[in-house]
N, C-alpha and C positions, 0 to 999 in steps of 0.2 A: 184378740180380745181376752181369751180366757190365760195366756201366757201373764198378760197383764194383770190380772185381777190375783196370779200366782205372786206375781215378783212383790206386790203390793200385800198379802195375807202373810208373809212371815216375822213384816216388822212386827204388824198387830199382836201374832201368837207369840213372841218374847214378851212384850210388854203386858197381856195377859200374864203369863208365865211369871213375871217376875212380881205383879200385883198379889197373884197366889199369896206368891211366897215368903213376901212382907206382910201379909195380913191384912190386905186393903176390904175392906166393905163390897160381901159378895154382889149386895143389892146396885152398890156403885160399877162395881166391874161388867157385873151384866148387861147393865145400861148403854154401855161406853160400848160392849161387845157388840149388842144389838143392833144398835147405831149403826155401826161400824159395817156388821153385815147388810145390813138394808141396802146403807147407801153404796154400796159396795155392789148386790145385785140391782140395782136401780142403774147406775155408772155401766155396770154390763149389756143388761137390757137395751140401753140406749146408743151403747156403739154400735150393738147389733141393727137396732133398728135406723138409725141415722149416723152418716157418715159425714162430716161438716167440717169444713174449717172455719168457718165462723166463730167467733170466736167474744165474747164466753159461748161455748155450746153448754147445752142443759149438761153434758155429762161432764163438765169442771164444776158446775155445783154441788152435784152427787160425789165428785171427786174431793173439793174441799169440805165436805161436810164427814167423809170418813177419814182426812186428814185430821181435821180436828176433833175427830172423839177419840184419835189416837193419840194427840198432843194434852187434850182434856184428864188420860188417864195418864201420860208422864206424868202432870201437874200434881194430881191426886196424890200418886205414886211418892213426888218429892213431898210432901204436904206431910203424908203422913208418917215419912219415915224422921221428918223436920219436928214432929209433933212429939 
């Protein structure tokens, strides 16, 4: 569990990293960052607590929900470097 929540935390910290560094809106990166962690320790919590193959499990929610605030800040990202 926790390997995982590793292999999945360094796309995020580029894409942070690189929002820095174009100047993106710290109020928007934060958001995106926040998200990100939540559902991130929410996804962890839940492997721990339940192990399922059922499927959706609650922890592919938690899991597409910090897919996409890290797809939300690419977006940003092209937006405002487009802008």
């Amino acid at each position: 569990t926790f390997q995982n929540s590793l292999e999945n935390t360094p796309i995020m910290f580029g894409t942070a990293v690189l929002a820095i560094l174009v100047g993106l809106s710290p109020a928007s990166l934060a958001a995106t960052v926040w998200i990100f962690a939540i559902a991130r320790l929410i996804h962890m919590a839940l492997y721990y607590a339940i192990s399922t193959e059922k499927n959706p499990s609650p922890r592919s929610y938690f899991y597409a929900i910090a897919l996409l605030s890290n797809l939300v800040l690419v977006v940003m990202i092209a937006v405002h470097l487009a802008g």
